[in-house]
C-alpha positions as CSV (number, residue, x, y, z in Angstrom):
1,X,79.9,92.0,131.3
2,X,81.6,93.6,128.4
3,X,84.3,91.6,127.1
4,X,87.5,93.4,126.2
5,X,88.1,91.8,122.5
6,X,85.5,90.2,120.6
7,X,86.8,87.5,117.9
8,X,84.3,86.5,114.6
9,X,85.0,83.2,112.6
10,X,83.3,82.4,109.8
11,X,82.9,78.7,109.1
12,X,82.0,76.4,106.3
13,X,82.4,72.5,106.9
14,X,85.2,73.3,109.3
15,X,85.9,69.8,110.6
16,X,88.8,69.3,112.7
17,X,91.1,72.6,111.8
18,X,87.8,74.1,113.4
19,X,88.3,72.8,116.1
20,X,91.9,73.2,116.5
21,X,91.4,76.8,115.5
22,X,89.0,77.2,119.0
23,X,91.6,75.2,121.1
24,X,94.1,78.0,120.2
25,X,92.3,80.9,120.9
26,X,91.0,79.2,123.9
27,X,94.7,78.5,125.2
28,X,95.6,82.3,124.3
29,X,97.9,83.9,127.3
30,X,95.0,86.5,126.6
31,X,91.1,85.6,127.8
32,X,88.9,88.5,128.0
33,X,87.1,88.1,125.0
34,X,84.0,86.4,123.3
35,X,84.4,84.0,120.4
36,X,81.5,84.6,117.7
37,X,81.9,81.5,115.6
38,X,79.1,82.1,112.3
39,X,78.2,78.3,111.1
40,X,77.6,79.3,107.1
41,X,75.3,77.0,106.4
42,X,78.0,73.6,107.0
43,X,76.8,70.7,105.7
44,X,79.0,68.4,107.5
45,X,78.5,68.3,111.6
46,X,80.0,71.6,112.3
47,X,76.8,72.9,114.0
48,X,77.2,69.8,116.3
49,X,80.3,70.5,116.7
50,X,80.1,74.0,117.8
51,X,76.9,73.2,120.0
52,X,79.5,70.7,121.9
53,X,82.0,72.8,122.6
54,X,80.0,75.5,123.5
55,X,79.0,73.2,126.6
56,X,82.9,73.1,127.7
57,X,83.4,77.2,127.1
58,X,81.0,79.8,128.0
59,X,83.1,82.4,125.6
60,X,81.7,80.4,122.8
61,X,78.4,82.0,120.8
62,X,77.6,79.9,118.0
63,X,75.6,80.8,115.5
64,X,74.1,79.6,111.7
65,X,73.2,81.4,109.0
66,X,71.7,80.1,105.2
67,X,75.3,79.9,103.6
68,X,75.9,83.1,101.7
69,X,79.8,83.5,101.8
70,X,82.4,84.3,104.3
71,X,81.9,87.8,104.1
72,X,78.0,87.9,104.2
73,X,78.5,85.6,107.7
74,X,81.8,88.0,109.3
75,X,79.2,90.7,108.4
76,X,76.6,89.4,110.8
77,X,79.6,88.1,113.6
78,X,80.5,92.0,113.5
79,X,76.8,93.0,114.1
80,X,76.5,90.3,117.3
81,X,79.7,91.3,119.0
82,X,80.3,93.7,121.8
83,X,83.7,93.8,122.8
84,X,85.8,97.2,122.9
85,X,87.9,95.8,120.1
86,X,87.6,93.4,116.6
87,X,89.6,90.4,116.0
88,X,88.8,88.4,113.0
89,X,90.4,85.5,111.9
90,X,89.5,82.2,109.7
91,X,88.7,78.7,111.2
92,X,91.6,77.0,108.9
93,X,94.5,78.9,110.4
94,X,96.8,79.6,113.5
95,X,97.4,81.8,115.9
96,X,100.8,82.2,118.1
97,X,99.6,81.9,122.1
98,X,100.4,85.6,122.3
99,X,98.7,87.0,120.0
100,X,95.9,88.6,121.3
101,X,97.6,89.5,124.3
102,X,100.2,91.8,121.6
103,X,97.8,93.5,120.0
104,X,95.3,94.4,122.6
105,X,98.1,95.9,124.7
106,X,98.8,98.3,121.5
107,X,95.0,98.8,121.6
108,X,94.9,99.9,124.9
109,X,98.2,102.2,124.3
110,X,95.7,104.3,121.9
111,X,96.6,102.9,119.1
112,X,93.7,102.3,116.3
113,X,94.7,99.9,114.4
114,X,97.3,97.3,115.5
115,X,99.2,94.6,113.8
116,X,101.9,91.8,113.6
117,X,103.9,89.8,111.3
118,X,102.5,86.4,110.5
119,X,104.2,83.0,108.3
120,X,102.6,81.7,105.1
121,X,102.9,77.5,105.3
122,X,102.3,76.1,102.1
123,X,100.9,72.5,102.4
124,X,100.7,69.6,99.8
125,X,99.3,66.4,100.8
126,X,99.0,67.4,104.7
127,X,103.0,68.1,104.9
128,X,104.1,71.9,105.4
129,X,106.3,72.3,102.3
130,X,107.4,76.1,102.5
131,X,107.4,78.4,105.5
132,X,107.6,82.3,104.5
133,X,107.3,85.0,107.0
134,X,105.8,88.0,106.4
135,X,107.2,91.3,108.2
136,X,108.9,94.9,108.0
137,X,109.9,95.3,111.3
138,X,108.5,97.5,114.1
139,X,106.3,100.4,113.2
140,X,105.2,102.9,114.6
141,X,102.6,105.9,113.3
142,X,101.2,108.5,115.3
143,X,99.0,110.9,112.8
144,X,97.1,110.2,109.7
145,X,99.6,111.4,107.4
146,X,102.8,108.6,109.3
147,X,99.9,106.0,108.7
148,X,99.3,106.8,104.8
149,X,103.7,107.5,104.7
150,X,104.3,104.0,105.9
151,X,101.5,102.2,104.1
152,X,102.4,101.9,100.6
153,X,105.5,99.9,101.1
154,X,104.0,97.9,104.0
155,X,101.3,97.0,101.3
156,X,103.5,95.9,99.1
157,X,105.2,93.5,101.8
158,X,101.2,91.7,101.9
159,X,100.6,93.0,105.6
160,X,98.2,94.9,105.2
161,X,95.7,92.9,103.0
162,X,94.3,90.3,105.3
163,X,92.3,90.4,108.3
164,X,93.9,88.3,111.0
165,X,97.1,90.3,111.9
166,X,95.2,92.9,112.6
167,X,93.2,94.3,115.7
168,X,90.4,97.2,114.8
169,X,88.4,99.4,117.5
170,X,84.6,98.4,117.3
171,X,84.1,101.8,118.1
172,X,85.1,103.3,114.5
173,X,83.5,100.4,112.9
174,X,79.8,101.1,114.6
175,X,80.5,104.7,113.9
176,X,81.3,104.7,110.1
177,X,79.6,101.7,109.7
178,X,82.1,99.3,108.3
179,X,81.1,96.5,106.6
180,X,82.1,93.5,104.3
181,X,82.0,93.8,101.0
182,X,79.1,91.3,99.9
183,X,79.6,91.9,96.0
184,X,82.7,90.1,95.7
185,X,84.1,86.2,96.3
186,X,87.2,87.6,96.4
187,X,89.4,91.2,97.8
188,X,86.4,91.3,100.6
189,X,89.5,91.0,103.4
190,X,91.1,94.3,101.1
191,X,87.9,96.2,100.9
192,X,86.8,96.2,104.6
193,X,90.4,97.5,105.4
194,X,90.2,100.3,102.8
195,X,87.0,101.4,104.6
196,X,88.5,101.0,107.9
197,X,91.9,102.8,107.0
198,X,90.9,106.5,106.7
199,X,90.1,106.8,110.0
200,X,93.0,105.5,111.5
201,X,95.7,107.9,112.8
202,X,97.6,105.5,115.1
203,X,99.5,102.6,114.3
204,X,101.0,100.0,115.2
205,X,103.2,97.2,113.3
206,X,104.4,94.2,115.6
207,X,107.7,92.7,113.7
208,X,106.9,89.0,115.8
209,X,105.3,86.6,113.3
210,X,102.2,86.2,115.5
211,X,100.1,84.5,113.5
212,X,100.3,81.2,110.7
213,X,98.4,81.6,107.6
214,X,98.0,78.2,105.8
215,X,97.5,78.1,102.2
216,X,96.2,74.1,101.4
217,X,94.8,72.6,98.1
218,X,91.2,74.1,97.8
219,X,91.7,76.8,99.6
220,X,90.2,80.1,97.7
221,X,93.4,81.1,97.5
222,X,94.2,80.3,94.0
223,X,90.7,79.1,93.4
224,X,89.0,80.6,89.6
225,X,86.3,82.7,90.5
226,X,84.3,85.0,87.9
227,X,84.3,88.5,89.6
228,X,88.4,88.6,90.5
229,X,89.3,90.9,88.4
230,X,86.3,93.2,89.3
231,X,87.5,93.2,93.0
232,X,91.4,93.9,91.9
233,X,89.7,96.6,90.4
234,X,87.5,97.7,93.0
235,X,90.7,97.4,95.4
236,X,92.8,99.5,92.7
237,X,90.5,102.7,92.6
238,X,89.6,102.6,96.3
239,X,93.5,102.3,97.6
240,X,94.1,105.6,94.7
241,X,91.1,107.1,96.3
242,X,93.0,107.3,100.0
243,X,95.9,108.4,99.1
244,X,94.5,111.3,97.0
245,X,92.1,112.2,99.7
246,X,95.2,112.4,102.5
247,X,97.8,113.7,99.8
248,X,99.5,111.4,99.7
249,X,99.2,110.1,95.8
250,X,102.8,111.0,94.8
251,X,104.1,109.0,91.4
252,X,106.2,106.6,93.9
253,X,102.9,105.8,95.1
254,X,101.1,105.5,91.9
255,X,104.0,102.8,91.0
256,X,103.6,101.2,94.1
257,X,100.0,100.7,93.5
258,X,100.9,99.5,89.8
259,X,103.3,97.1,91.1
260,X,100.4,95.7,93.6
261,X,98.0,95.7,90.4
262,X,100.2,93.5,88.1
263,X,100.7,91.5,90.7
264,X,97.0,90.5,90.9
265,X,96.6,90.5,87.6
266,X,99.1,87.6,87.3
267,X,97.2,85.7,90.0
268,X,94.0,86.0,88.1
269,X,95.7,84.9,85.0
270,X,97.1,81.9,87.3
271,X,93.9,80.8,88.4
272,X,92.5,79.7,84.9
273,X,94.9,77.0,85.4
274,X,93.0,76.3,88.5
275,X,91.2,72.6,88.8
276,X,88.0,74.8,89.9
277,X,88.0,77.2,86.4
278,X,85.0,75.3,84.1
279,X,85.5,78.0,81.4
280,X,85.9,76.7,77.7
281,X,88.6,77.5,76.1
282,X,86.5,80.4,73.9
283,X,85.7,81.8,77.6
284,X,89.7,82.0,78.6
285,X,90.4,83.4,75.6
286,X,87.4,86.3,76.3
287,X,88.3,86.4,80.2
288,X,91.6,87.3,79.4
289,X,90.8,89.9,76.7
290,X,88.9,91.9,79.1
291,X,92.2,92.1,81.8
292,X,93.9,93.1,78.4
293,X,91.6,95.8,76.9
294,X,91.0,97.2,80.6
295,X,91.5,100.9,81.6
296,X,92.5,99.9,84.9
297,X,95.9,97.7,83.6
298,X,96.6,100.5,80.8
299,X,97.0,103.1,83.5
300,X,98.8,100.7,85.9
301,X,101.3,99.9,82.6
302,X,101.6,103.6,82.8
303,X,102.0,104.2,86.4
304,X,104.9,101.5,86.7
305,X,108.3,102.2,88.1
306,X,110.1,99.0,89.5
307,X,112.4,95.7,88.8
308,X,112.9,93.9,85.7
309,X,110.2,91.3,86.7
310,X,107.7,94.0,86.7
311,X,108.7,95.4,83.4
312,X,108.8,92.1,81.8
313,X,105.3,91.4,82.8
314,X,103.8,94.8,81.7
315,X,105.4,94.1,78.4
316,X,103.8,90.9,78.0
317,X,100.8,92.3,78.8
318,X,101.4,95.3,76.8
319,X,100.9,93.4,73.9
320,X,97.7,92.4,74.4
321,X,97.9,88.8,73.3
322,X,96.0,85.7,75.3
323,X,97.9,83.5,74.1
324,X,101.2,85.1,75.8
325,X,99.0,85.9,78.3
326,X,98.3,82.4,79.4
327,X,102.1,81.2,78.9
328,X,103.0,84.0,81.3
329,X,100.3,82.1,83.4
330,X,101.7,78.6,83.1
331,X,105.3,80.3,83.9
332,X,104.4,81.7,87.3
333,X,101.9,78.6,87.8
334,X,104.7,76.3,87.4
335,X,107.2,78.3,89.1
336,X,104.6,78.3,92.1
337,X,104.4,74.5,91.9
338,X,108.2,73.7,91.5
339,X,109.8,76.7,93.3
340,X,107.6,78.0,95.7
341,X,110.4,79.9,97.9
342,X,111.4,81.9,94.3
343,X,107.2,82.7,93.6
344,X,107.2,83.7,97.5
345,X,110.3,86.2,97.3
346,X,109.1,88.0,93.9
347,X,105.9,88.5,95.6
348,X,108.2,90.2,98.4
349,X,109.9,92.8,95.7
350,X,109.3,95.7,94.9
Protein backbone atom coordinates (compact mmCIF):
# COMPACT_ATOMS: atom_id res chain seq x y z
CA UNK A 1 0.00 0.00 0.00
CA UNK A 2 0.83 3.64 -0.54
CA UNK A 3 2.68 4.98 2.26
CA UNK A 4 1.66 8.48 3.50
CA UNK A 5 5.32 10.20 3.67
CA UNK A 6 8.23 8.87 2.00
CA UNK A 7 11.68 9.79 3.71
CA UNK A 8 15.25 9.68 1.38
CA UNK A 9 18.74 9.56 3.22
CA UNK A 10 21.67 9.67 1.49
CA UNK A 11 24.64 7.96 3.03
CA UNK A 12 28.36 7.88 2.84
CA UNK A 13 30.31 5.70 5.50
CA UNK A 14 27.52 6.48 7.96
CA UNK A 15 28.69 4.25 10.86
CA UNK A 16 26.88 4.51 14.04
CA UNK A 17 25.07 8.16 13.63
CA UNK A 18 23.52 6.06 10.76
CA UNK A 19 22.19 4.05 12.67
CA UNK A 20 21.00 6.31 15.33
CA UNK A 21 19.57 8.46 12.66
CA UNK A 22 17.12 5.15 11.62
CA UNK A 23 16.36 4.45 15.32
CA UNK A 24 14.80 7.99 15.44
CA UNK A 25 12.70 7.98 12.57
CA UNK A 26 11.77 4.49 13.47
CA UNK A 27 10.58 5.67 17.07
CA UNK A 28 8.71 8.77 15.39
CA UNK A 29 5.04 9.32 17.16
CA UNK A 30 4.46 9.27 13.25
CA UNK A 31 4.73 5.70 11.14
CA UNK A 32 3.13 5.75 7.85
CA UNK A 33 5.92 6.13 5.79
CA UNK A 34 8.86 4.34 3.88
CA UNK A 35 12.50 5.02 4.60
CA UNK A 36 14.66 5.13 1.27
CA UNK A 37 18.15 4.97 2.69
CA UNK A 38 20.70 5.48 -0.80
CA UNK A 39 24.19 3.60 0.35
CA UNK A 40 26.69 6.16 -1.89
CA UNK A 41 29.02 3.92 -2.56
CA UNK A 42 30.31 3.47 1.52
CA UNK A 43 33.38 1.94 1.93
CA UNK A 44 33.05 1.09 5.40
CA UNK A 45 30.08 -1.73 6.36
CA UNK A 46 27.25 0.57 5.86
CA UNK A 47 25.74 -1.75 3.15
CA UNK A 48 25.87 -4.47 5.94
CA UNK A 49 24.57 -2.44 8.11
CA UNK A 50 21.52 -1.35 6.23
CA UNK A 51 20.92 -5.02 4.92
CA UNK A 52 20.67 -5.86 8.89
CA UNK A 53 18.42 -3.64 9.82
CA UNK A 54 16.38 -3.95 7.05
CA UNK A 55 15.66 -7.62 8.49
CA UNK A 56 14.24 -5.89 11.83
CA UNK A 57 11.99 -3.09 9.80
CA UNK A 58 10.07 -3.78 6.71
CA UNK A 59 9.84 0.34 6.14
CA UNK A 60 13.49 0.09 5.37
CA UNK A 61 14.52 0.04 1.29
CA UNK A 62 18.09 0.05 1.05
CA UNK A 63 19.80 0.78 -1.75
CA UNK A 64 23.65 1.42 -3.33
CA UNK A 65 24.70 3.37 -5.94
CA UNK A 66 28.61 4.03 -7.53
CA UNK A 67 29.32 7.08 -5.13
CA UNK A 68 28.59 10.25 -7.02
CA UNK A 69 27.56 12.80 -4.20
CA UNK A 70 24.76 13.38 -1.96
CA UNK A 71 22.76 14.98 -4.37
CA UNK A 72 23.31 12.64 -7.38
CA UNK A 73 22.00 9.65 -4.61
CA UNK A 74 18.78 12.04 -2.97
CA UNK A 75 18.18 12.27 -6.76
CA UNK A 76 17.68 8.60 -7.30
CA UNK A 77 15.82 8.13 -3.42
CA UNK A 78 13.26 10.81 -4.90
CA UNK A 79 12.82 8.65 -8.17
CA UNK A 80 12.23 5.24 -5.92
CA UNK A 81 9.72 6.76 -3.58
CA UNK A 82 6.03 6.71 -3.56
CA UNK A 83 4.59 8.30 -0.77
CA UNK A 84 1.93 11.36 -0.99
CA UNK A 85 4.68 13.50 0.53
CA UNK A 86 8.82 14.17 0.61
CA UNK A 87 10.79 14.17 3.67
CA UNK A 88 14.51 14.39 3.26
CA UNK A 89 16.90 14.54 5.79
CA UNK A 90 20.79 13.44 6.31
CA UNK A 91 22.06 10.24 8.16
CA UNK A 92 24.31 12.55 10.68
CA UNK A 93 21.53 14.39 12.24
CA UNK A 94 18.33 14.38 14.54
CA UNK A 95 15.00 14.56 14.50
CA UNK A 96 12.56 15.56 17.52
CA UNK A 97 9.96 12.34 17.99
CA UNK A 98 7.24 14.64 16.53
CA UNK A 99 8.43 15.71 13.74
CA UNK A 100 6.86 13.99 11.09
CA UNK A 101 3.79 13.83 12.79
CA UNK A 102 3.86 18.18 12.66
CA UNK A 103 4.45 18.56 9.36
CA UNK A 104 2.40 15.94 7.80
CA UNK A 105 -0.69 17.24 9.66
CA UNK A 106 0.10 20.73 7.91
CA UNK A 107 0.30 18.63 4.76
CA UNK A 108 -2.81 17.24 5.00
CA UNK A 109 -4.45 20.79 6.06
CA UNK A 110 -3.51 21.83 2.25
CA UNK A 111 -0.68 23.24 2.91
CA UNK A 112 2.39 22.73 0.12
CA UNK A 113 5.14 23.24 1.68
CA UNK A 114 5.49 22.85 5.50
CA UNK A 115 8.17 23.58 8.02
CA UNK A 116 9.59 23.89 11.52
CA UNK A 117 12.26 25.45 13.53
CA UNK A 118 15.30 23.30 14.18
CA UNK A 119 18.85 23.82 16.73
CA UNK A 120 22.28 24.00 15.22
CA UNK A 121 24.78 21.85 17.94
CA UNK A 122 28.16 22.64 17.28
CA UNK A 123 30.50 19.72 18.38
CA UNK A 124 34.29 19.64 19.02
CA UNK A 125 35.89 16.46 20.10
CA UNK A 126 32.31 14.52 20.45
CA UNK A 127 31.08 17.31 23.19
CA UNK A 128 28.09 19.71 22.05
CA UNK A 129 29.73 23.07 22.57
CA UNK A 130 27.03 25.58 21.34
CA UNK A 131 23.29 24.99 20.93
CA UNK A 132 21.51 27.72 18.57
CA UNK A 133 17.97 27.53 17.57
CA UNK A 134 16.74 28.53 14.53
CA UNK A 135 13.07 30.06 14.24
CA UNK A 136 10.62 33.14 13.53
CA UNK A 137 7.71 32.00 15.00
CA UNK A 138 4.46 30.70 13.48
CA UNK A 139 3.64 31.38 9.99
CA UNK A 140 1.24 31.20 8.05
CA UNK A 141 0.72 31.86 4.02
CA UNK A 142 -2.21 31.21 2.07
CA UNK A 143 -1.43 32.58 -1.75
CA UNK A 144 1.71 32.88 -3.68
CA UNK A 145 2.17 36.36 -3.24
CA UNK A 146 1.97 35.77 1.43
CA UNK A 147 4.57 32.95 0.47
CA UNK A 148 7.13 35.31 -1.55
CA UNK A 149 5.98 38.43 1.30
CA UNK A 150 7.21 36.30 4.11
CA UNK A 151 10.24 34.66 2.49
CA UNK A 152 12.89 37.08 2.32
CA UNK A 153 13.20 37.74 5.95
CA UNK A 154 12.65 34.05 6.85
CA UNK A 155 15.65 33.40 4.43
CA UNK A 156 17.67 35.53 6.06
CA UNK A 157 16.88 33.79 9.57
CA UNK A 158 18.57 30.27 7.60
CA UNK A 159 15.09 28.42 7.50
CA UNK A 160 14.64 28.17 4.40
CA UNK A 161 17.94 26.90 3.01
CA UNK A 162 18.10 23.30 4.06
CA UNK A 163 16.21 20.34 3.42
CA UNK A 164 15.21 18.61 6.62
CA UNK A 165 12.68 21.19 8.26
CA UNK A 166 10.79 20.94 5.53
CA UNK A 167 7.98 18.61 4.11
CA UNK A 168 7.30 18.88 0.04
CA UNK A 169 4.22 17.23 -1.94
CA UNK A 170 5.59 14.48 -4.33
CA UNK A 171 2.97 15.50 -6.41
CA UNK A 172 4.47 19.02 -7.53
CA UNK A 173 7.82 17.43 -7.64
CA UNK A 174 6.75 14.56 -10.33
CA UNK A 175 4.90 17.26 -12.11
CA UNK A 176 7.59 19.99 -12.58
CA UNK A 177 10.15 17.57 -12.33
CA UNK A 178 12.22 18.66 -9.49
CA UNK A 179 15.54 17.62 -9.12
CA UNK A 180 18.98 18.03 -7.39
CA UNK A 181 21.23 20.00 -8.61
CA UNK A 182 24.20 17.57 -9.72
CA UNK A 183 26.61 20.50 -10.88
CA UNK A 184 27.51 21.63 -7.65
CA UNK A 185 29.28 20.07 -4.18
CA UNK A 186 27.78 22.66 -2.49
CA UNK A 187 24.06 25.17 -2.47
CA UNK A 188 22.41 21.61 -3.94
CA UNK A 189 19.99 21.83 -0.54
CA UNK A 190 19.31 25.86 -1.94
CA UNK A 191 18.78 24.94 -5.49
CA UNK A 192 16.20 22.13 -5.19
CA UNK A 193 14.16 24.60 -3.03
CA UNK A 194 14.32 27.46 -5.45
CA UNK A 195 12.86 24.96 -8.02
CA UNK A 196 10.35 23.79 -5.60
CA UNK A 197 9.32 27.31 -4.35
CA UNK A 198 7.38 28.87 -7.25
CA UNK A 199 4.81 26.55 -7.01
CA UNK A 200 4.04 26.83 -3.64
CA UNK A 201 1.04 28.93 -2.55
CA UNK A 202 0.50 27.52 1.00
CA UNK A 203 2.63 27.66 3.84
CA UNK A 204 3.31 26.71 6.71
CA UNK A 205 6.17 27.73 9.44
CA UNK A 206 6.18 25.54 12.69
CA UNK A 207 7.93 27.92 15.56
CA UNK A 208 8.89 24.26 17.60
CA UNK A 209 12.58 23.46 17.05
CA UNK A 210 11.73 20.05 15.50
CA UNK A 211 14.69 19.06 14.34
CA UNK A 212 18.82 19.11 15.51
CA UNK A 213 21.25 19.94 12.88
CA UNK A 214 24.85 18.95 13.90
CA UNK A 215 27.73 20.71 12.55
CA UNK A 216 31.04 18.20 13.57
CA UNK A 217 34.71 18.53 12.33
CA UNK A 218 34.65 17.25 8.65
CA UNK A 219 31.46 17.94 8.07
CA UNK A 220 31.07 19.87 4.36
CA UNK A 221 29.99 22.49 6.25
CA UNK A 222 33.02 24.61 6.22
CA UNK A 223 34.81 22.14 4.12
CA UNK A 224 37.00 24.08 0.75
CA UNK A 225 35.54 23.01 -2.23
CA UNK A 226 36.33 24.50 -5.90
CA UNK A 227 32.84 25.39 -7.31
CA UNK A 228 31.41 27.40 -3.95
CA UNK A 229 31.32 30.39 -5.18
CA UNK A 230 29.69 29.21 -8.50
CA UNK A 231 26.71 27.82 -6.52
CA UNK A 232 26.45 31.20 -4.29
CA UNK A 233 26.12 32.51 -7.53
CA UNK A 234 23.88 30.14 -9.08
CA UNK A 235 21.70 30.61 -5.69
CA UNK A 236 22.01 34.56 -6.12
CA UNK A 237 20.44 34.86 -9.75
CA UNK A 238 17.87 32.07 -9.20
CA UNK A 239 16.42 33.59 -5.69
CA UNK A 240 16.43 37.39 -8.01
CA UNK A 241 14.81 35.35 -10.66
CA UNK A 242 11.52 34.41 -8.16
CA UNK A 243 11.01 37.38 -6.84
CA UNK A 244 10.96 39.25 -10.14
CA UNK A 245 8.78 36.70 -11.75
CA UNK A 246 6.00 37.01 -8.60
CA UNK A 247 6.76 40.97 -8.17
CA UNK A 248 7.99 40.82 -5.64
CA UNK A 249 11.81 42.27 -6.29
CA UNK A 250 11.36 45.54 -4.29
CA UNK A 251 15.03 47.32 -3.20
CA UNK A 252 14.30 45.81 0.51
CA UNK A 253 14.44 42.68 -1.23
CA UNK A 254 17.38 43.35 -3.38
CA UNK A 255 19.25 44.21 0.06
CA UNK A 256 18.06 41.28 1.60
CA UNK A 257 19.39 39.12 -1.05
CA UNK A 258 22.81 41.28 -0.77
CA UNK A 259 22.93 40.74 2.84
CA UNK A 260 22.44 36.74 2.18
CA UNK A 261 25.26 37.16 -0.70
CA UNK A 262 28.06 38.65 1.56
CA UNK A 263 27.22 36.45 3.85
CA UNK A 264 28.33 33.50 1.68
CA UNK A 265 30.96 35.20 0.41
CA UNK A 266 32.55 35.40 3.85
CA UNK A 267 32.03 31.59 4.28
CA UNK A 268 33.88 30.88 1.08
CA UNK A 269 36.60 33.23 2.08
CA UNK A 270 36.54 31.16 5.58
CA UNK A 271 36.94 27.99 4.06
CA UNK A 272 40.58 28.56 2.55
CA UNK A 273 41.43 28.36 6.02
CA UNK A 274 39.92 24.95 5.91
CA UNK A 275 42.33 21.76 6.71
CA UNK A 276 40.67 20.31 3.33
CA UNK A 277 41.77 23.53 0.98
CA UNK A 278 45.19 22.08 -0.93
CA UNK A 279 45.41 25.34 -2.97
CA UNK A 280 49.00 27.05 -3.01
CA UNK A 281 49.19 30.16 -1.84
CA UNK A 282 49.33 31.67 -5.78
CA UNK A 283 45.88 29.71 -6.11
CA UNK A 284 44.25 31.72 -2.82
CA UNK A 285 45.53 34.65 -4.04
CA UNK A 286 43.71 33.89 -7.71
CA UNK A 287 40.49 32.23 -5.89
CA UNK A 288 39.98 35.25 -4.17
CA UNK A 289 40.50 37.62 -7.03
CA UNK A 290 37.75 36.14 -8.95
CA UNK A 291 35.02 36.73 -5.67
CA UNK A 292 36.64 40.24 -6.00
CA UNK A 293 36.41 41.13 -9.73
CA UNK A 294 32.90 39.30 -9.89
CA UNK A 295 29.71 40.96 -11.21
CA UNK A 296 27.64 39.11 -8.95
CA UNK A 297 29.51 40.81 -5.48
CA UNK A 298 29.71 44.40 -7.38
CA UNK A 299 25.88 44.41 -7.74
CA UNK A 300 25.34 42.86 -4.22
CA UNK A 301 27.85 45.91 -2.84
CA UNK A 302 25.31 47.94 -4.65
CA UNK A 303 22.19 46.41 -3.60
CA UNK A 304 23.11 46.60 0.24
CA UNK A 305 21.12 48.23 2.81
CA UNK A 306 21.76 46.88 6.51
CA UNK A 307 24.02 47.00 9.92
CA UNK A 308 27.32 48.13 10.35
CA UNK A 309 28.77 44.57 10.09
CA UNK A 310 27.42 44.37 6.57
CA UNK A 311 28.89 47.73 5.60
CA UNK A 312 32.17 46.95 7.01
CA UNK A 313 32.45 43.86 5.01
CA UNK A 314 31.38 45.30 1.66
CA UNK A 315 34.04 47.90 2.32
CA UNK A 316 36.67 45.47 2.76
CA UNK A 317 35.60 43.90 -0.09
CA UNK A 318 35.16 46.95 -1.95
CA UNK A 319 38.66 47.34 -2.14
CA UNK A 320 39.45 44.55 -3.83
CA UNK A 321 42.53 43.49 -1.98
CA UNK A 322 43.32 39.49 -1.12
CA UNK A 323 45.26 40.24 1.23
CA UNK A 324 42.38 42.13 3.38
CA UNK A 325 40.46 39.69 1.98
CA UNK A 326 41.95 36.75 3.76
CA UNK A 327 42.41 38.77 7.22
CA UNK A 328 38.68 39.44 7.00
CA UNK A 329 38.78 35.52 6.64
CA UNK A 330 40.98 34.70 9.63
CA UNK A 331 38.65 37.38 11.73
CA UNK A 332 35.34 35.60 11.26
CA UNK A 333 37.38 32.10 11.23
CA UNK A 334 38.72 32.89 14.51
CA UNK A 335 35.73 34.45 15.90
CA UNK A 336 33.87 31.11 14.82
CA UNK A 337 36.51 29.14 16.73
CA UNK A 338 36.69 31.31 19.97
CA UNK A 339 33.12 32.78 20.07
CA UNK A 340 30.91 30.66 18.32
CA UNK A 341 27.55 32.11 20.05
CA UNK A 342 28.83 35.90 18.59
CA UNK A 343 29.48 34.14 14.76
CA UNK A 344 25.94 32.36 15.39
CA UNK A 345 24.02 35.74 16.30
CA UNK A 346 25.61 37.85 13.29
CA UNK A 347 24.60 35.16 11.05
CA UNK A 348 20.91 35.86 12.66
CA UNK A 349 21.10 39.86 11.66
CA UNK A 350 19.93 41.52 9.36
Amino acid sequence: MEKKVSIVIPAYNGGDLLIRMLDSLCGQTFGDFELIVVDDGSTDDTALRLARYAEKEPRLRNYTVPNGGPARARNFGIRKAEGQYLYLCDADDLPEPQLLERLTAEMDKGADLAACGFIEEREENGRVVSSTPFSAGSVRCESHGEFLEALPGLMEKQLMYVNWNKMYRMDIIRREKTAFTEEYASCEDRLFNLAYFPFVEKFTLLEEPLFRYYVREGSLNGKFLPSRYQSLECFDRVLADLYREGGRLTPQVQAANARIFLKGVVACIMSLRHDSCRLTRGEKRAFLQDILQSESLKNARGNLAGGIHFKLISAVLGTKSTGLSSLLGWAADTAGRLLPGLLRKLKHRS
